[in-house]
N, C-alpha and C positions, 0 to 999 in steps of 0.2 A: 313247073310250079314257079309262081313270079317270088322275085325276093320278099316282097311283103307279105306273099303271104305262107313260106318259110319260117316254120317256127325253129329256133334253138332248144334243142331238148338237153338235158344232164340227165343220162343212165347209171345207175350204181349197179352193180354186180353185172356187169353186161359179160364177163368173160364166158357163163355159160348160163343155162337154165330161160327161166323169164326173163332174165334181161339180155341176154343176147337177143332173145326173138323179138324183145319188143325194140331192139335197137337196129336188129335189121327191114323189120316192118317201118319202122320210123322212117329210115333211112332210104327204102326203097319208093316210099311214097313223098320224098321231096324235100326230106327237112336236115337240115346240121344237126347230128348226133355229136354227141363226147360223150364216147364210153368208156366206162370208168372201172376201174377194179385193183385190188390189192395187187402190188410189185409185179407191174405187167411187165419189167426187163429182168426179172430172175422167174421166179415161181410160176407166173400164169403169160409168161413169156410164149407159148404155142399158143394159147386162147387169144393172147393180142396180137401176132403173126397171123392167128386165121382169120380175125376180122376183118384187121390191115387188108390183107391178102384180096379176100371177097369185093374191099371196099373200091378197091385197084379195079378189080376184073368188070364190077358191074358200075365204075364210075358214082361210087355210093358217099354223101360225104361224112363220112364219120371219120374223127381223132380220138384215138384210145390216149386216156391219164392216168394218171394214177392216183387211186383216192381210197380212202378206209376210212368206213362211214364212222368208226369207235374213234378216231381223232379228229379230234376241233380241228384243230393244225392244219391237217390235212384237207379238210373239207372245207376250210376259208380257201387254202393256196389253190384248190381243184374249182373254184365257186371266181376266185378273183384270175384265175386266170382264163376260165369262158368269159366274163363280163369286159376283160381286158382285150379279145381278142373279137368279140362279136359286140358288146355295150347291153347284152340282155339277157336271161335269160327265161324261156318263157314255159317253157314246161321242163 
């Protein structure tokens, strides 16, 4: 997949359920994920390890953040720091 036509995606709850699958589906088919979920260094610490992990093994490009979609706060610092790192986000 060419860079243009790579979309940046922002996943919330990616640590298991639908959004893991749709972050590894995303993921496998070309695009920069940030997957996103509540205290991926303490609490969902294995869920962000196995992503990581996956991401490593199948060259996939996903960054696990941390984000809890119940704080503002959160959801700007998780929003301003893809647009900081990539300048879009597009899904």
């Amino acid at each position: 997949m060419t860079h243009d036509t790579q979309q940046v995606v922002l996943v919330t709850g990616a640590g298991s359920g639908i959004g893991r699958a749709i972050t590894l589906s995303l993921a496998r088919a070309g695009h920069q994920v940030y997957a996103s979920m509540r205290d991926p260094r303490q609490r969902n610490r294995e869920r962000s390890d196995a992503l990581q992990r996956i991401a490593r093994e199948e060259s996939l490009a996903i960054e696990v953040l941390e984000l809890d979609v119940l704080c503002e706060t959160a959801c700007r610092a998780a929003v301003d720091f893809v647009l900081a790192q990539r300048g879009r986000i597009d899904v």
